[in-house]
GUMI-323886 format. One line per field, with one value per residue (C-alpha): residue number from 1; x, y, z negated. Coordinates in steps of 0.001 Angstrom, whole numbers, always signed. Example, Ala and Ser with C-alpha at 12.3 -4.5 7.8 and 13.67 -1.06 7.14 Angstrom:
k c(1,2)
px c(+12300,+13670)
py c(-4500,-1060)
pz c(-7800,-7140)
END
This chain:
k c(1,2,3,4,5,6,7,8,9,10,11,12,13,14,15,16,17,18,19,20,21,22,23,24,25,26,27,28,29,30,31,32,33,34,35,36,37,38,39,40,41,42,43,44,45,46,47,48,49,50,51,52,53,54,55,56,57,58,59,60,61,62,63,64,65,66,67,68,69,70,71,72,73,74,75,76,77,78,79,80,81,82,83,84,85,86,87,88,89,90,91,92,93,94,95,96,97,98,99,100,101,102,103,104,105,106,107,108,109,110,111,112,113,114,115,116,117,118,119,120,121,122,123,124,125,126,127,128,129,130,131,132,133,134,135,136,137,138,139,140,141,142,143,144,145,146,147,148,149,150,151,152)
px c(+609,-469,+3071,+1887,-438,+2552,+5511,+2938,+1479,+5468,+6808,+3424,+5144,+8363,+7233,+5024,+8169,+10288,+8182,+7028,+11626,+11664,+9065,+10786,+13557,+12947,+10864,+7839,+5865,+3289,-121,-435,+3106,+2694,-1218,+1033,+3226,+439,-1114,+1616,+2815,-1037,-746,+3009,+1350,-1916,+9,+2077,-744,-2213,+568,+653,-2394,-1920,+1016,-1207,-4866,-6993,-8661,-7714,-10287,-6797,-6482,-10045,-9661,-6148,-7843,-10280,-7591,-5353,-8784,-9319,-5443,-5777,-9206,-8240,-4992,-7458,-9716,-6902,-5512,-9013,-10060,-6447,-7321,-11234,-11540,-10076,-8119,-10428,-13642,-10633,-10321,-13972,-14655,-11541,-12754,-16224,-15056,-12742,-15572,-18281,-15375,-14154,-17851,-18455,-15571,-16606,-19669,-17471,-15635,-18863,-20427,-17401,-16382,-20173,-19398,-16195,-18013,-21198,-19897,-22280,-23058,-25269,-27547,-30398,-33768,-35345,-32927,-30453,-27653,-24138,-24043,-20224,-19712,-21482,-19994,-16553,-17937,-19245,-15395,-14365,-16858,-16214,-12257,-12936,-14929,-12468,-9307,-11635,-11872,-7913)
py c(+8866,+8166,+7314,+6658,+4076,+2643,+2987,+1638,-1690,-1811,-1959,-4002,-6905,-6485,-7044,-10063,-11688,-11433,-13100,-16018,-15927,-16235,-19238,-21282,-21974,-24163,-27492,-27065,-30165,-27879,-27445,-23918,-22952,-24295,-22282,-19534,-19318,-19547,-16330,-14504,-15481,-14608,-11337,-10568,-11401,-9158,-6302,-6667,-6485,-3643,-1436,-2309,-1339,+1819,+2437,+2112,+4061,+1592,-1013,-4635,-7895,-9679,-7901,-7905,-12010,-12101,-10062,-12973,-15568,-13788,-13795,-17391,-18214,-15853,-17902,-21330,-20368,-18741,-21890,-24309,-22205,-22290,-26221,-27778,-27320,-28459,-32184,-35042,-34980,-35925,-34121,-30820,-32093,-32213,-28841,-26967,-28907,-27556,-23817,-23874,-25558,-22680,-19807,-20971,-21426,-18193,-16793,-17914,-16299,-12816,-13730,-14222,-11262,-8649,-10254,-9350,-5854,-5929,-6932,-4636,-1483,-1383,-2632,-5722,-3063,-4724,-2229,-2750,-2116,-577,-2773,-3490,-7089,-7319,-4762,-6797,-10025,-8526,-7112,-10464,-11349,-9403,-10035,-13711,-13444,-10896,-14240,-16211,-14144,-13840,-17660,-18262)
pz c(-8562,-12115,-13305,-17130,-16068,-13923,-16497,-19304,-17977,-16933,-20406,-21346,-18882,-20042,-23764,-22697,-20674,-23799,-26115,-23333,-23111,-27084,-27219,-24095,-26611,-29286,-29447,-27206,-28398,-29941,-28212,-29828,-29088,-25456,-25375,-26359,-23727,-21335,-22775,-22695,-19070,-18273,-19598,-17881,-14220,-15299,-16469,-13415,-10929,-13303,-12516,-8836,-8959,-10645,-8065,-5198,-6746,-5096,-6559,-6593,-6869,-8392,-11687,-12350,-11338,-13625,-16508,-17116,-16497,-19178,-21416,-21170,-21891,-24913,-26351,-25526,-27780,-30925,-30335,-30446,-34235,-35290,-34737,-35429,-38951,-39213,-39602,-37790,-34937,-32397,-33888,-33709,-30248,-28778,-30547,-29013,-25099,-25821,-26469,-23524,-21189,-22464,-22273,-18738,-17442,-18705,-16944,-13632,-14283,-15030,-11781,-9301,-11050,-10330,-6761,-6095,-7608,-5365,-2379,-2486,-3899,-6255,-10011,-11322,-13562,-15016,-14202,-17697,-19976,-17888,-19093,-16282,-16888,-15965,-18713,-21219,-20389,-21229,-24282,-24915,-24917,-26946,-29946,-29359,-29357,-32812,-34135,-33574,-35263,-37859,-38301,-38446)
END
């Protein structure tokens, strides 16, 4: 039993459930303090189901489902610091919707793409270029969330 992987993700949750603890208290009026919270709780339950999952060596459709659940709660926090800032309130507002409607449409895309994966045994590997379009869409996360740090 990989007992790293288990102890690791273990003490991942425990930090994550302190700091969702620390920002119950205190007024939680804010959108970005309450976007926040979400995040964090989103990364306690993935972490969580990580290191069941690293308990039992088998894969599991639910972290793969949680890990894109835990990356929208993490972008619609950066896009809600980035556009509080820009412009009125409701121009802030319609640009933060858009970014969550494009990053949660894009997740479902993530989420067909790997329950295929899940289902089939087998990758989404485009012939041409030889690119595993599950791979890329997370990568495509990433760069994205990067963008947006780099905006704040």
């Amino acid at each position: 039993m990989p007992l790293v992987g288990v102890f690791s993700y273990s003490a991942g949750a425990l930090a994550f459930l302190m700091l969702a603890l620390v920002l119950l208290t205190g007024d939680r009026g804010k959108p970005q303090k309450q976007l926040l919270l979400a995040a964090a709780l989103a990364s306690l339950v993935w972490m969580l189901a990580v290191a069941l999952q690293q308990h039992l060596q088998r894969p599991l459709y639910l972290t793969h489902s949680l890990e894109l659940l835990r990356n929208l709660a993490w972008l619609a926090f950066l896009a809600r610091a980035v556009t509080v800032g820009q412009g009125d309130d409701a121009q802030a507002q319609r640009r933060f919707r858009s970014m969550l409607l494009v990053s949660g449409a894009f997740m479902l895309l993530l989420a067909a793409m790997g329950l295929e994966r899940y289902v089939s045994g087998r990758a989404l590997i485009s012939d041409s270029v030889g690119i595993d379009w599950l791979l890329a869409g997370h990568m495509g996360i990433a760069v994205f969330g990067l963008i947006l740090v780099e905006q704040l």
